[in-house]
Backbone as CSV, one residue per row, in Angstrom:
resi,resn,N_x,N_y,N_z,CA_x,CA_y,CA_z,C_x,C_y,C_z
1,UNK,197.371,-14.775,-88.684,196.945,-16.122,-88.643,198.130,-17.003,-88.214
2,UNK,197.649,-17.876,-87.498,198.615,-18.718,-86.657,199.099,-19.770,-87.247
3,UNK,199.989,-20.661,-87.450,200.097,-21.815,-87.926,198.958,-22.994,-87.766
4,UNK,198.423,-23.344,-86.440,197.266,-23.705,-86.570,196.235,-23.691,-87.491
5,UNK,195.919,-22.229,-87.064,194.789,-21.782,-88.270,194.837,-22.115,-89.707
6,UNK,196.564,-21.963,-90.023,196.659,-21.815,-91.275,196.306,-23.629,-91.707
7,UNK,196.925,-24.350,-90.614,196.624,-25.863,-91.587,195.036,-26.262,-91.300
8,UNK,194.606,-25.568,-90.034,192.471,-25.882,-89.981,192.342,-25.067,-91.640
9,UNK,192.383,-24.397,-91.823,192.457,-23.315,-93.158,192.309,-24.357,-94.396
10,UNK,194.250,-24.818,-94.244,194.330,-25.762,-95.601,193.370,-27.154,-95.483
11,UNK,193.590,-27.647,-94.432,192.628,-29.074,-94.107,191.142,-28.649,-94.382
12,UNK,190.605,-27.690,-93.914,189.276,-27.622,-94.697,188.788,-27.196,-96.252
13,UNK,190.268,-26.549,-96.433,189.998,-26.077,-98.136,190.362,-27.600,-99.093
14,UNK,191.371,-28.259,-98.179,191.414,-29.589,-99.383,190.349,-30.627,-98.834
15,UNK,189.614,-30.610,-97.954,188.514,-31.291,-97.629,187.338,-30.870,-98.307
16,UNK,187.550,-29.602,-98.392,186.276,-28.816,-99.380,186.222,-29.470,-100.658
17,UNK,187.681,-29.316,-101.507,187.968,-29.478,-102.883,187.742,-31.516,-102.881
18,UNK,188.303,-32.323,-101.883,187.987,-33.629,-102.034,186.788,-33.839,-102.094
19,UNK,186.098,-33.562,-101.115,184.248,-33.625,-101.310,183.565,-33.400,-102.508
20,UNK,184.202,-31.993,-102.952,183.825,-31.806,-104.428,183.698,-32.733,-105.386
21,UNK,184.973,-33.314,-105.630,185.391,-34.042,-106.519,184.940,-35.319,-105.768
22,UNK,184.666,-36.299,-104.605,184.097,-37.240,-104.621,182.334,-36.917,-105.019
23,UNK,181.867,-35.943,-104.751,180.314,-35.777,-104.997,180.525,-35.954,-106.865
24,UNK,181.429,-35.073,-107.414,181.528,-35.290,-108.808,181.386,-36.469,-109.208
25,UNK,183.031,-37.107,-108.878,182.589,-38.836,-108.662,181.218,-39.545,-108.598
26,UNK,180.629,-39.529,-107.173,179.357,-39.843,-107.230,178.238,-39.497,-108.164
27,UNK,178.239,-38.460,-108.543,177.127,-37.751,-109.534,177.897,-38.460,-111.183
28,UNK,178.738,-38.724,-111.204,179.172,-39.259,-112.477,178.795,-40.547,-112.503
29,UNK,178.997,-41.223,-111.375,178.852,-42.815,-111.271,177.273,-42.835,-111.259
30,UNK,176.868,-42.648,-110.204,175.099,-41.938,-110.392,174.309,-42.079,-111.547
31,UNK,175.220,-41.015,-112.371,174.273,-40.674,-114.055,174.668,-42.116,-115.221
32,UNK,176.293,-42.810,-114.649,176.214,-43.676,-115.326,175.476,-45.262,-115.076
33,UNK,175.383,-45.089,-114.018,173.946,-46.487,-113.296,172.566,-46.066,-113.940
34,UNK,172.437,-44.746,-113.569,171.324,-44.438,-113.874,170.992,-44.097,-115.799
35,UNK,172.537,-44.706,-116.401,172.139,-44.805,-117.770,172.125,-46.337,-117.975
36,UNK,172.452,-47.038,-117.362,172.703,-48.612,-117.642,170.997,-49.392,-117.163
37,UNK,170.806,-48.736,-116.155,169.461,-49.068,-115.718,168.017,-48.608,-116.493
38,UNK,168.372,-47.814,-117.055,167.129,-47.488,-118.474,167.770,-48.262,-119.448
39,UNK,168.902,-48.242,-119.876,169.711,-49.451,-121.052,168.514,-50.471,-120.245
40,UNK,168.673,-50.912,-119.466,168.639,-52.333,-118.767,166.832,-52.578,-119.234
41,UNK,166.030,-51.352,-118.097,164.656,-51.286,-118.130,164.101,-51.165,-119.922
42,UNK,164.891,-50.534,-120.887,164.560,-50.622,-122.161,164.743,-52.124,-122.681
43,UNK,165.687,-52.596,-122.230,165.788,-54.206,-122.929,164.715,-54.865,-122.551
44,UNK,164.299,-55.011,-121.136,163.874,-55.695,-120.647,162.479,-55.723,-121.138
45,UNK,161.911,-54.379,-120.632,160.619,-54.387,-122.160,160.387,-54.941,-123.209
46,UNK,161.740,-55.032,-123.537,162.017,-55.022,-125.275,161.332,-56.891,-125.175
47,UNK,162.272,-57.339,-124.527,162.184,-58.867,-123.770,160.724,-59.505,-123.739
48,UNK,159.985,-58.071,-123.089,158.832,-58.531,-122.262,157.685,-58.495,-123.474
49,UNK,157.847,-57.544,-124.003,157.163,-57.598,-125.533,156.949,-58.345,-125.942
50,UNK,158.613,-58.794,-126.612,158.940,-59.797,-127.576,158.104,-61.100,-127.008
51,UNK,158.374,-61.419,-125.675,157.823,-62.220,-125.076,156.451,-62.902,-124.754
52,UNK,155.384,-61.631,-124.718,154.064,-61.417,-125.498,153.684,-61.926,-126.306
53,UNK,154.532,-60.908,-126.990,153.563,-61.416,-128.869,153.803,-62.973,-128.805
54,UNK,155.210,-63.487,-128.596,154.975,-65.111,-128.732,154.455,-65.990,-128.067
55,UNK,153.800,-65.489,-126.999,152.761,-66.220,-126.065,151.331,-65.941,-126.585
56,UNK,151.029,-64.890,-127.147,149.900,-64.435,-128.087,149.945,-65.290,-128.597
57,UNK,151.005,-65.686,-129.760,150.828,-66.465,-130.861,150.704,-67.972,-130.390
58,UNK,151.437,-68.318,-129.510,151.300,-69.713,-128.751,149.613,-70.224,-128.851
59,UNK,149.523,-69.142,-127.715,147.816,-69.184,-127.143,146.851,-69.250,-128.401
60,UNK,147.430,-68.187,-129.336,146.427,-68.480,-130.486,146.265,-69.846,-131.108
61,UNK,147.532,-70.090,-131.811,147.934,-71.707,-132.046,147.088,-72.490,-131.161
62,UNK,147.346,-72.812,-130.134,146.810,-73.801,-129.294,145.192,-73.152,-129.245
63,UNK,144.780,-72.190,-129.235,143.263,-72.250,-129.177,142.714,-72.585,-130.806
64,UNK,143.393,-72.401,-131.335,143.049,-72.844,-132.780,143.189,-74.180,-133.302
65,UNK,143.981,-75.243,-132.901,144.044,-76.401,-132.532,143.221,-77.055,-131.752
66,UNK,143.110,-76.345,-130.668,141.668,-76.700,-129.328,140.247,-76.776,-130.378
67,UNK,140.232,-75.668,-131.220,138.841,-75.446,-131.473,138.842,-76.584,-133.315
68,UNK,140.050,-76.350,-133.875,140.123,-77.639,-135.023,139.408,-79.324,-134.105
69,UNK,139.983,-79.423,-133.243,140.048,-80.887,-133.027,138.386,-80.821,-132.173
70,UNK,138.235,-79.815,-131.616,136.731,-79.811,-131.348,135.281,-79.880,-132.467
71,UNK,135.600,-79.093,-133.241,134.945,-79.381,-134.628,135.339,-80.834,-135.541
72,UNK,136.312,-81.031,-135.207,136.737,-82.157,-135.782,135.553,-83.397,-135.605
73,UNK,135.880,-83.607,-134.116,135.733,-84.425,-132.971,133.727,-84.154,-133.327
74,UNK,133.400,-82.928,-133.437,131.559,-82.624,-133.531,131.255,-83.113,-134.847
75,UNK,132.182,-83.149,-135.826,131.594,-83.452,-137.561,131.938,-85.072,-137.133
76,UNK,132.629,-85.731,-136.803,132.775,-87.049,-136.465,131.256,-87.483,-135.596
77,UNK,131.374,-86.794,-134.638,130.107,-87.106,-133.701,128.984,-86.941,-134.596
78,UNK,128.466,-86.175,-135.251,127.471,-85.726,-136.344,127.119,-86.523,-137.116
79,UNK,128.548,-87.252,-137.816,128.309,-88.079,-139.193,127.995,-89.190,-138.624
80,UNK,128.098,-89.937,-137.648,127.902,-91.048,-136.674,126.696,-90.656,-136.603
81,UNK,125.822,-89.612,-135.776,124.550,-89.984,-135.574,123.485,-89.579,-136.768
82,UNK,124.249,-89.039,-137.568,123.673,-88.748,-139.136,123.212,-90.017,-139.919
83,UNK,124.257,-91.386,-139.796,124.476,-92.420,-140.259,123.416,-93.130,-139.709
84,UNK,123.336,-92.998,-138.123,122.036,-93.926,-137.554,121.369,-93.415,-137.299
85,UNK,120.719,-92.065,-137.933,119.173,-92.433,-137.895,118.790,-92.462,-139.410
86,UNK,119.378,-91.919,-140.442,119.145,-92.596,-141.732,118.795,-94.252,-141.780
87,UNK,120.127,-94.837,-141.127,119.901,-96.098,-140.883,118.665,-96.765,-140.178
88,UNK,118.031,-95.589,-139.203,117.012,-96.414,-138.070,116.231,-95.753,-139.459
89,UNK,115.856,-94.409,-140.153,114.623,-94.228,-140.852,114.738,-95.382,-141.806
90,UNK,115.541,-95.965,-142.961,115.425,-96.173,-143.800,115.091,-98.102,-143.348
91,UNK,115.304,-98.093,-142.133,114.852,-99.674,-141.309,113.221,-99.316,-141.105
92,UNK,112.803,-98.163,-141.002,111.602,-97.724,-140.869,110.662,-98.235,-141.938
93,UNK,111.348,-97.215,-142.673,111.029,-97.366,-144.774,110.756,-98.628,-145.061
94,UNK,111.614,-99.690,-144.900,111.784,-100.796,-145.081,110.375,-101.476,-144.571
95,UNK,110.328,-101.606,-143.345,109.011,-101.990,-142.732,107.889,-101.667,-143.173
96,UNK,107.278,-100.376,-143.596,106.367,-100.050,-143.890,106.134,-100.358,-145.621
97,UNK,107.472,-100.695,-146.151,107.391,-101.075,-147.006,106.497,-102.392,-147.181
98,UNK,107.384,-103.300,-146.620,106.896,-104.592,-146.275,105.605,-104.676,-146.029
99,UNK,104.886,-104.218,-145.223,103.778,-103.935,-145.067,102.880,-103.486,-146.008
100,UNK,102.972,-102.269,-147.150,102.539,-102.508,-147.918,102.244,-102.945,-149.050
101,UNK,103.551,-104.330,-149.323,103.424,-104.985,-150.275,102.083,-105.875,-149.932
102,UNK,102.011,-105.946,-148.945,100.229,-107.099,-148.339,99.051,-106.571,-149.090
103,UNK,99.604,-105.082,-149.281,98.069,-104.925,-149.077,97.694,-104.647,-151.072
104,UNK,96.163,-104.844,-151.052,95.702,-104.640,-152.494,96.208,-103.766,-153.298
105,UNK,96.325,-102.561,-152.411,97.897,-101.297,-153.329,98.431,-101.449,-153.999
106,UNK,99.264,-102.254,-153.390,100.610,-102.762,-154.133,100.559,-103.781,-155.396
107,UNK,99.334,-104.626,-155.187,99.263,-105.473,-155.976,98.450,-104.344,-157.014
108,UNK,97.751,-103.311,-156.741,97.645,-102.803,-157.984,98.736,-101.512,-158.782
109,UNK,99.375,-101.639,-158.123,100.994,-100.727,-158.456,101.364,-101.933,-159.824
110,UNK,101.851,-102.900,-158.972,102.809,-103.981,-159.899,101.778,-104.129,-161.449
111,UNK,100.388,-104.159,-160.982,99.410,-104.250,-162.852,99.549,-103.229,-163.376
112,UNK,99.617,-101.747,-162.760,100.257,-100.535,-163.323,101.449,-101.139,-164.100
113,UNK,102.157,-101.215,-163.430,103.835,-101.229,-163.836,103.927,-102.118,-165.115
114,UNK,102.987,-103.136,-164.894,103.260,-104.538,-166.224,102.656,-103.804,-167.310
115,UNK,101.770,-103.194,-167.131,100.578,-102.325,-168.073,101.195,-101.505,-168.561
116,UNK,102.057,-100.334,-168.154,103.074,-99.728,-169.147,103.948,-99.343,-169.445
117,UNK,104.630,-100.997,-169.266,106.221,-101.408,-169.508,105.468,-102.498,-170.607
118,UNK,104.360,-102.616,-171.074,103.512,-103.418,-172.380,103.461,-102.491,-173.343
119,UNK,102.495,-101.394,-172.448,102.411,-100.531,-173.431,103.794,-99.927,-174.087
120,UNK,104.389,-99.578,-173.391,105.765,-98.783,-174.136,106.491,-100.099,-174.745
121,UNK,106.324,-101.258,-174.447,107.361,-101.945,-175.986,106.518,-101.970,-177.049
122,UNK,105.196,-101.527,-177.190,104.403,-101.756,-178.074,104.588,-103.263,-179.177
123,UNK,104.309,-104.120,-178.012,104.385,-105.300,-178.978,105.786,-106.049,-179.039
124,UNK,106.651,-105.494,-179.070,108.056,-106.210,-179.083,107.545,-107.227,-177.942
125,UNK,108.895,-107.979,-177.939,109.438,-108.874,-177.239,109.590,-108.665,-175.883
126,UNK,109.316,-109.013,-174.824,110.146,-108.251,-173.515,110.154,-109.179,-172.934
127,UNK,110.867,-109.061,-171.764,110.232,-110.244,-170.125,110.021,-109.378,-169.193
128,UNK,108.954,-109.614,-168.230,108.758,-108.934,-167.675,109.043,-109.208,-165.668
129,UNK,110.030,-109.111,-165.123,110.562,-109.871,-163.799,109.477,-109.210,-162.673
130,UNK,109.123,-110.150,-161.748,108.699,-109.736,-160.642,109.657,-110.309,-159.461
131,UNK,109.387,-109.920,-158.366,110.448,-109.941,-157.088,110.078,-111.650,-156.964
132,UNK,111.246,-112.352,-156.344,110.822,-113.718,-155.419,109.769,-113.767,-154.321
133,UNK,109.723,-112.769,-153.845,109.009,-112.240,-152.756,107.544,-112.374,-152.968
134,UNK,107.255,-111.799,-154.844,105.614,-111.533,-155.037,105.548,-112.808,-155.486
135,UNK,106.301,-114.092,-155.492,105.797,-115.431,-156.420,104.309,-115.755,-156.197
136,UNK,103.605,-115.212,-155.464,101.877,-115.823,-154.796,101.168,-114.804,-155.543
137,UNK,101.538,-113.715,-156.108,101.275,-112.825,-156.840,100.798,-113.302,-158.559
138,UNK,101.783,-113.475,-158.615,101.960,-113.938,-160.488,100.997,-114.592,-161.153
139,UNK,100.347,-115.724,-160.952,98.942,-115.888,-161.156,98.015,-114.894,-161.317
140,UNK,97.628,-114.479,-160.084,96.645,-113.300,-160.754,97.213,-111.966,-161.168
141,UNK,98.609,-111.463,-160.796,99.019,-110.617,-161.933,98.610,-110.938,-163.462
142,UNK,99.297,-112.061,-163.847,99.398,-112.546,-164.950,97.846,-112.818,-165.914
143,UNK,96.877,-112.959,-164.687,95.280,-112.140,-165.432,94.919,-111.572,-165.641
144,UNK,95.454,-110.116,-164.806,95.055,-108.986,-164.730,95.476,-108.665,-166.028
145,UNK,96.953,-108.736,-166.323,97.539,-107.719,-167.045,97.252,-109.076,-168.850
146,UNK,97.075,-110.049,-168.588,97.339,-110.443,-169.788,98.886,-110.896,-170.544
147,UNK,99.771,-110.409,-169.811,101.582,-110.412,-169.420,101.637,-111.818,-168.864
148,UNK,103.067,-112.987,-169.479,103.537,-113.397,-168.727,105.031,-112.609,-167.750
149,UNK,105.029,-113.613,-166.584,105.584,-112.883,-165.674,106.992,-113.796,-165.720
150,UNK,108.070,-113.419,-165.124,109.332,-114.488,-164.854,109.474,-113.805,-163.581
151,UNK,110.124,-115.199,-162.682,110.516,-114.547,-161.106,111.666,-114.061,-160.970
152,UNK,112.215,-113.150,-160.559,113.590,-112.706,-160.653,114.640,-113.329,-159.359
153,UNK,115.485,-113.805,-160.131,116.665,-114.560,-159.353,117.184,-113.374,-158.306
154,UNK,117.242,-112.558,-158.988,117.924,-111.588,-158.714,116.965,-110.770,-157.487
155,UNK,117.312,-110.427,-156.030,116.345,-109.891,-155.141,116.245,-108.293,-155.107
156,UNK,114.965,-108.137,-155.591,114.843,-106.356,-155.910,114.011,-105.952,-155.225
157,UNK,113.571,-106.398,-153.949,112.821,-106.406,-152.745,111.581,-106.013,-153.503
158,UNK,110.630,-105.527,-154.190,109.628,-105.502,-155.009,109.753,-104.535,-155.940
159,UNK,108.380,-104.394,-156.693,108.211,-103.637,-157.814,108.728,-104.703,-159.125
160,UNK,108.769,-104.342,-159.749,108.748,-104.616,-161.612,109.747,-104.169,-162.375
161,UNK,110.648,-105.461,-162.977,111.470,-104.796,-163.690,111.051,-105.328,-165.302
162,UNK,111.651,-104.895,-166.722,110.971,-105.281,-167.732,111.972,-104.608,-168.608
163,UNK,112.422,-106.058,-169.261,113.769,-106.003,-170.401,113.281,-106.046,-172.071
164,UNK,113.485,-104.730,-172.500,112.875,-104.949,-174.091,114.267,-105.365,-174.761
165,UNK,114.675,-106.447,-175.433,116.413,-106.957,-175.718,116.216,-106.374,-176.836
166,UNK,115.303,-106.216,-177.911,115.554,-105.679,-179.333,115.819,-104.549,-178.921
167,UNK,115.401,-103.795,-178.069,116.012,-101.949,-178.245,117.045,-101.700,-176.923
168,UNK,117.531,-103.092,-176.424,118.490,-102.610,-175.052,117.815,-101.604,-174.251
169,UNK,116.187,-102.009,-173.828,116.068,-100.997,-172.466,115.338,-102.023,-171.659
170,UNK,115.880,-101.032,-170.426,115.708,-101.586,-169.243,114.447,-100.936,-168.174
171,UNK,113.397,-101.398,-168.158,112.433,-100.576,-167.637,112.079,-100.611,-166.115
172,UNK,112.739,-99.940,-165.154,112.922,-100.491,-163.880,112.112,-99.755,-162.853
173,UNK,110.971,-100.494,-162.336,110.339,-99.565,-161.491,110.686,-100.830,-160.282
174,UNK,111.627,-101.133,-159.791,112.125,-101.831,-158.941,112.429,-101.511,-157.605
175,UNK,111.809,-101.785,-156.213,112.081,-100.833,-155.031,113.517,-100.621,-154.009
176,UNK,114.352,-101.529,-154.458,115.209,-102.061,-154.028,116.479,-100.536,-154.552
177,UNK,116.357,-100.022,-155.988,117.063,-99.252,-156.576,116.840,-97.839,-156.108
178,UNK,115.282,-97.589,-156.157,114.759,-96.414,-155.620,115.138,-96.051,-153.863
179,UNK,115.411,-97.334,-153.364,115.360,-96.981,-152.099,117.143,-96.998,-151.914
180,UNK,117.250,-97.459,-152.458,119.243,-96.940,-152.654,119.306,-95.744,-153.278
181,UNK,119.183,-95.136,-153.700,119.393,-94.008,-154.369,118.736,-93.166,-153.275
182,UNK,117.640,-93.212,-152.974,117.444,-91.965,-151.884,118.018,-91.991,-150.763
183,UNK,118.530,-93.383,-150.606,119.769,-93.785,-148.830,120.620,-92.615,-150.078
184,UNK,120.865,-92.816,-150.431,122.420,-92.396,-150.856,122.161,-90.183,-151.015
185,UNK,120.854,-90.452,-151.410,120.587,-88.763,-152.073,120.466,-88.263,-150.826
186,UNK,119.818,-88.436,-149.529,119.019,-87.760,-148.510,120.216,-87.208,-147.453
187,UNK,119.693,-86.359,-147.079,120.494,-85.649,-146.477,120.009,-85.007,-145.029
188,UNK,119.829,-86.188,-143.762,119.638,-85.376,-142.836,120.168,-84.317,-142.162
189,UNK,119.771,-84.099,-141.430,119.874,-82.546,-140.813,120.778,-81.668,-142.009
190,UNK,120.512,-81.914,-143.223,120.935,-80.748,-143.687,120.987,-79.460,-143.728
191,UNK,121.585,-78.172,-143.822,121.415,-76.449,-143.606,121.985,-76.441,-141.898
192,UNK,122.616,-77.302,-141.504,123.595,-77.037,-139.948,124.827,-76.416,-140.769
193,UNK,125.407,-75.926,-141.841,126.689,-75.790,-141.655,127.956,-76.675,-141.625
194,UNK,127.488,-77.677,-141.044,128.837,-78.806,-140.767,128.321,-79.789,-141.736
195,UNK,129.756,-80.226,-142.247,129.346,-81.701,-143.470,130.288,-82.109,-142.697
């Protein structure tokens, strides 16, 4: 072997051995990118997760807020039109009321009423009030039943009220009370669920 040969020889054996060791190199650098980049792709998940769930929870929040202030906003709307048509029925009530204080009915309700709010004081003392309203009444109430009558100051839109003072009772078949108490008791559209 020639001198030539011998350094093509050495030049390819330390070209052999450099290659080696740069591919090593490379395959080392390689495996360590390729550990930083799953490090990396694991965080990032980790990130993207984390990131999730608190947009989950956001979204929930805010749809749960969306749907509070919507129910809110429907029991508001509700109690509003709950309010007026009680209000338009009980303007109803009212009218037909009125109406049948005219008629002979009524005027025989009120001789009921004097008749036994008499009978039950048995004799005591009483007064017996009729509305301002029935004053055209009282005359012939006051035949029928044999009862004097007093007009009541006080406006109880009709019916009969009747004070026994020796036993403190108050005998009230008065329409004005009855019809407050059922504004107050009644309950439209009740069985929806929403108050």
């Amino acid at each position: 072997m020639n001198i030539d040969e011998k350094l093509d020889f050495l030049q390819d054996s330390a070209m052999e051995e450099a290659r080696a060791k740069a591919n090593k190199i490379i395959m080392q650098h390689e495996e360590a990118l390729q550990s930083v980049l799953s490090k990396h792709e694991q965080e990032a998940k980790k990130q993207m997760d984390t990131r999730l769930k608190a947009e989950r929870v956001t979204s929930k929040q805010q749809l749960n807020m969306a749907s509070s202030k919507a129910q809110l906003e429907l029991k508001r709307t509700l109690g509003k039109t709950k309010t007026r048509l009680k209000k338009e029925l009980f303007d109803e009530v009212r009218e037909l009321l009125n109406d049948y204080m005219k008629t002979p009915e009524y005027e025989e309700l009120l001789v009921s009423y004097v008749k036994r709010a008499a009978m039950y004081a048995k004799g005591e003392e009483m007064t017996i009030y009729i509305n301002a309203s029935d004053k055209d009444k009282k005359e012939k109430l006051e035949q029928k039943t044999g009862m004097s009558l007093t007009i009541s100051e006080e406006d109880f839109i009709g019916g009969v009220r009747s004070v026994i003072k020796t036993r403190n009772i108050l005998i009230d078949h008065a329409f004005k009370d009855a019809l407050d108490r059922e504004y107050h008791n009644i309950n439209i559209g009740g069985g929806t669920g929403i108050e």
